[in-house]
C-alpha positions as CSV (number, residue, x, y, z in Angstrom):
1,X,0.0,0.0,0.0
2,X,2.9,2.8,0.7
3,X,4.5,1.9,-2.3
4,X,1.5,2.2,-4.4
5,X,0.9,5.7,-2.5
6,X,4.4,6.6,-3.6
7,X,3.9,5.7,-7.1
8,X,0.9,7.5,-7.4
9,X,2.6,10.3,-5.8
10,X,5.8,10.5,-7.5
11,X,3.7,10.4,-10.9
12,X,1.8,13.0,-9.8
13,X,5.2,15.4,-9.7
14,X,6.4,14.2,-12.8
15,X,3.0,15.0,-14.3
16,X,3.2,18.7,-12.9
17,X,6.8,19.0,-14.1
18,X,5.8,18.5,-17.3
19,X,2.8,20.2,-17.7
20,X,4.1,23.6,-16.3
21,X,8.2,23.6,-16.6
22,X,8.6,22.5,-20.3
23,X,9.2,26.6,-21.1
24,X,11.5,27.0,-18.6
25,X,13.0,23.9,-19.5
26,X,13.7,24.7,-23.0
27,X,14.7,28.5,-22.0
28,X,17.5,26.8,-20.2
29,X,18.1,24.2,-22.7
30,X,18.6,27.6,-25.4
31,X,20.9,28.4,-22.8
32,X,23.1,25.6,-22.6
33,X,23.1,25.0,-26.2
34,X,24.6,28.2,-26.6
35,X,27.7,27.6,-24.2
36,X,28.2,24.3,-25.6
37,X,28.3,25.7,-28.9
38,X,30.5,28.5,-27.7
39,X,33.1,26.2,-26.3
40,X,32.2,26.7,-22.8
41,X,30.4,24.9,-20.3
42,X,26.9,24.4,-18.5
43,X,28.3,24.2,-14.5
44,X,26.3,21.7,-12.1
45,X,26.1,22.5,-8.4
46,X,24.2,20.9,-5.4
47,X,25.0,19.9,-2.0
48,X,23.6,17.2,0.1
49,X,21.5,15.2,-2.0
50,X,20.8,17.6,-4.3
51,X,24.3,16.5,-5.8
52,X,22.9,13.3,-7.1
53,X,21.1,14.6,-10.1
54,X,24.2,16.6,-10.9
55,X,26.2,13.4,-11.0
56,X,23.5,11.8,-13.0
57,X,23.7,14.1,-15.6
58,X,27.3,13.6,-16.1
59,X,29.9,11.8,-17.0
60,X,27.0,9.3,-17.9
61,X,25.6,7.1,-19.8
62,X,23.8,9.1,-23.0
63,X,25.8,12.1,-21.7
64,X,27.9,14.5,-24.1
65,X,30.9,16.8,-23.6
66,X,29.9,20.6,-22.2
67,X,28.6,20.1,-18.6
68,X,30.6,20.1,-15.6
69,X,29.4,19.6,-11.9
70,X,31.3,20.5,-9.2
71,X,31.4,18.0,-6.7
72,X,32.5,19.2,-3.4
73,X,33.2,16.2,-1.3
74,X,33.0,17.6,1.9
75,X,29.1,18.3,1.2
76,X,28.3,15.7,-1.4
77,X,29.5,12.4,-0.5
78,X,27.8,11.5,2.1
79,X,29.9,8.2,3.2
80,X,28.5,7.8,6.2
81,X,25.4,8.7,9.1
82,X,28.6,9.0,11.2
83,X,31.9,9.4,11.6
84,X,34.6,10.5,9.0
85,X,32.6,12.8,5.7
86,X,29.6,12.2,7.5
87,X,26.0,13.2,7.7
88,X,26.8,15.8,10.4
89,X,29.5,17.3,9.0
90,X,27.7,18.1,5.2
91,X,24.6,19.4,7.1
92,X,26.9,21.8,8.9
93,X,28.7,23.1,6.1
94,X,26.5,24.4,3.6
95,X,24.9,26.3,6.3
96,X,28.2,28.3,6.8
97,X,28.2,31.3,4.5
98,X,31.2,31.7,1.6
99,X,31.8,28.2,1.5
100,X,30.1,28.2,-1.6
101,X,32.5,31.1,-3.1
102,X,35.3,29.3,-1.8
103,X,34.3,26.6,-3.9
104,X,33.7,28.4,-7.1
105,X,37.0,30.1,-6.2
106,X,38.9,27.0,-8.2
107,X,37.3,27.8,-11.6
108,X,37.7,29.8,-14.1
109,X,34.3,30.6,-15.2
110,X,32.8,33.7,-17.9
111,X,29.9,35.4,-18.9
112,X,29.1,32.4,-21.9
113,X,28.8,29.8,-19.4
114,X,25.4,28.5,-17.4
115,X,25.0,28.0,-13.9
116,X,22.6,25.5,-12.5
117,X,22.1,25.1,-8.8
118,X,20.0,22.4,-7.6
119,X,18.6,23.2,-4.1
120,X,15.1,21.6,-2.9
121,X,14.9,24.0,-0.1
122,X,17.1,26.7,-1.9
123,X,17.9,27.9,2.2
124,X,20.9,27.2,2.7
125,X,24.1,29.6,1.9
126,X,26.3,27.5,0.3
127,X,24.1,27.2,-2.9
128,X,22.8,30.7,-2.5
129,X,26.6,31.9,-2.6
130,X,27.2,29.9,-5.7
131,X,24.5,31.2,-7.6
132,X,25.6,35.2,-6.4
133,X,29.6,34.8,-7.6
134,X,28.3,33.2,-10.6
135,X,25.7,35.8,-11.5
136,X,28.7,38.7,-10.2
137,X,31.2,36.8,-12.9
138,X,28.3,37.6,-15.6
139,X,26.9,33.9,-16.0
140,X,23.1,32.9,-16.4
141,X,22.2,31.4,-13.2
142,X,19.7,28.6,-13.1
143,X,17.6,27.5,-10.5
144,X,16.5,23.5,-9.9
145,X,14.3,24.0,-6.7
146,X,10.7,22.9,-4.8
147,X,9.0,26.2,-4.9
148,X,6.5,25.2,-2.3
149,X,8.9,24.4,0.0
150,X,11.2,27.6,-0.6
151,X,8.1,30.2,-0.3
152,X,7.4,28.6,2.8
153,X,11.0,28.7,4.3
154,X,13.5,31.0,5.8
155,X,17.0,31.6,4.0
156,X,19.7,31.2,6.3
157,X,21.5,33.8,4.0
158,X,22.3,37.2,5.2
159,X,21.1,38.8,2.3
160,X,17.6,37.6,3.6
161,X,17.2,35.6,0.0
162,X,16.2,32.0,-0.6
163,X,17.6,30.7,-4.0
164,X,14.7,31.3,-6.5
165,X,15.3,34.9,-5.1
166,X,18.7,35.4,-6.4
167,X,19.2,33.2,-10.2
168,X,18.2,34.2,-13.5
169,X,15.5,31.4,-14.5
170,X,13.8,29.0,-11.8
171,X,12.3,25.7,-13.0
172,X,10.1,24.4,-9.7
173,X,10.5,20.4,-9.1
174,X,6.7,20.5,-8.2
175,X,7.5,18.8,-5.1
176,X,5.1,19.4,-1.9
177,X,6.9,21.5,1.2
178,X,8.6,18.8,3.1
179,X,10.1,16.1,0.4
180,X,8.8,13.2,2.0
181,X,5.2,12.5,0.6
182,X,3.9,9.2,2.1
183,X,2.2,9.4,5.6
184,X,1.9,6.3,7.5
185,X,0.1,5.1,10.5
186,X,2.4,5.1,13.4
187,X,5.1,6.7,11.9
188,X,6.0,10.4,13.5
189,X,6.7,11.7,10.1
190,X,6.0,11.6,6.7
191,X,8.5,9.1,4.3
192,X,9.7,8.3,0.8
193,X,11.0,11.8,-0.5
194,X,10.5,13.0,-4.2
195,X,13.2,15.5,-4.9
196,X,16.2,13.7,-5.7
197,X,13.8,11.9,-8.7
198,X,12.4,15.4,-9.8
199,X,15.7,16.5,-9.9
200,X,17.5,13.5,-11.9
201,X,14.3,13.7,-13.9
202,X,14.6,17.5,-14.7
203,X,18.3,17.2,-15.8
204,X,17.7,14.2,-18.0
205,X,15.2,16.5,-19.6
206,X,17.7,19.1,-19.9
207,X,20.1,16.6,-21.4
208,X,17.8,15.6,-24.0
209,X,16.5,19.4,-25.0
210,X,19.9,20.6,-25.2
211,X,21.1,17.7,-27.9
212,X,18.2,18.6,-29.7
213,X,19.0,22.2,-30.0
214,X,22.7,21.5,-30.9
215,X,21.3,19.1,-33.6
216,X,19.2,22.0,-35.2
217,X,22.5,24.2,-35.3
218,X,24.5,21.1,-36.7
219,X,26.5,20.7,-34.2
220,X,26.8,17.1,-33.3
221,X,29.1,15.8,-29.9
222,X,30.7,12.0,-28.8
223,X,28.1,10.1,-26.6
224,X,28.7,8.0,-23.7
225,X,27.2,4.5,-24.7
226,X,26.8,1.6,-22.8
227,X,29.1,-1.3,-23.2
228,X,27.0,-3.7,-21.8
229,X,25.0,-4.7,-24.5
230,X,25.2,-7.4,-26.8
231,X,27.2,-5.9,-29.9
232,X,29.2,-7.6,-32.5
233,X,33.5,-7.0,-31.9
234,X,33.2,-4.4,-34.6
235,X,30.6,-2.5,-32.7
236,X,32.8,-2.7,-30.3
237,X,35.2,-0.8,-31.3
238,X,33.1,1.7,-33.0
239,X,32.2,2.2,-30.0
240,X,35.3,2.2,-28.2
241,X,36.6,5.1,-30.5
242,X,33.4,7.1,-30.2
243,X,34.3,6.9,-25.8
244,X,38.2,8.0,-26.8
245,X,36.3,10.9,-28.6
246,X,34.6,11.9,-25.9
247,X,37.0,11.6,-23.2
248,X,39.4,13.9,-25.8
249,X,36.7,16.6,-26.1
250,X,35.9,16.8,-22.5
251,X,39.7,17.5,-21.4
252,X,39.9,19.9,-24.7
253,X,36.8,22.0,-22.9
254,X,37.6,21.8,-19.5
255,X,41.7,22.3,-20.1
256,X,42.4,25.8,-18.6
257,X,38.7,25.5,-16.3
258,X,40.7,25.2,-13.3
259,X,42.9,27.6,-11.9
């Protein structure tokens, strides 16, 4: 029975995404296609889980050469509930504010590139600093939070601003204030959240609409592909020089990113 209520729930985000964030999706899409197409990059950030979709996107399966997320460690890979890069630890830091610029601080970023910030509470400083250095260095900043849950929150900025307040373009996951959707009996607390799926689901989205603009312009990148699929030994190694292409054009873009 919860699962049910979960997949009835979960589709009923999805649904809402679509419906309403397709022309947001395909502003930002424009967006990205144009950095790509410009040499430069479309930048991924989230902390906590929030990071997961960014990781999803890329380097992935069906994923092409132009995005880059930034994956902080301290506040993305959540090894453990405790002890050493913990739960604790992650929670603590991206409520301290500059981290985030710190952060950016490493890259060498300009006005052609696109900044995407995933945040489902879009509270916390860390994101909120990313998306002001990148917006002060002249980039498009980008959005990827639960409006519902933002509206109804505090920012634990200074500047007073949650982080719809401060990007460019928002696209709203359409998830309910709270994450967790699925109430059960005896439970103290709603369970089963739904923004790390919007998220992954939003970026896929992104990764499709932004190949699809390239194509219209002619411009054409290497794909990841899967290997694990039955194939003939010429396949193979079409395939094997399509991944060499793609690792080659990933360090060509992303050669003088870091300072």
């Amino acid at each position: 029975m919860g699962a049910k209520q979960f997949f009835d729930a979960i589709q009923n985000v999805l649904n809402r995404i679509a419906e309403t964030q397709y022309e947001t999706i395909s502003h930002v899409a424009q967006l990205g296609a144009d950095s790509i197409a410009n040499d430069r990059l479309i930048v991924l950030f989230g902390s906590g889980h929030s990071f997961l979709p960014t990781m999803d996107t890329y380097p992935r399966i069906g994923s092409f050469p132009g995005w880059l997320p930034i994956h902080e460690l301290s506040t993305s890979y959540l090894a453990a509930v405790q002890g050493n890069q913990a739960l604790r630890q992650a929670l603590y830091l991206e409520k301290i504010e500059g981290f985030g610029r710190v952060v950016l601080d490493n890259y060498r970023l300009n006005a052609k590139d696109v900044m995407i910030i995933i945040s489902n509470s879009g509270v916390n400083p860390m994101g909120i600093d990313v998306a002001l250095s990148a917006r002060e260095q002249g980039l498009k900043t980008v959005a990827i939070t639960s409006l519902a849950h933002s509206q109804g929150s505090k920012s634990r900025h200074s500047t007073g601003k949650r982080l719809f307040e401060v990007c460019d373009l928002v696209i709203d996951t359409c998830v309910p204030q709270g994450d967790a959707q699925i109430t059960i009996p005896g439970f103290p607390h709603k369970v089963a959240s739904a923004s790390t799926i919007a998220g992954c689901i939003i970026m896929q989205s992104l990764v499709a609409e932004v190949a699809q603009n390239l194509a219209e312009r002619g411009i054409t990148l290497p794909v990841f592909p899967s290997h694990n699929v039955g194939m003939t030994e010429d396949e193979h190694t079409t395939l094997d020089v399509m991944v060499d292409k793609w690792y080659e054009e990933h360090a060509r873009r992303t050669a003088h990113i870091y300072k």
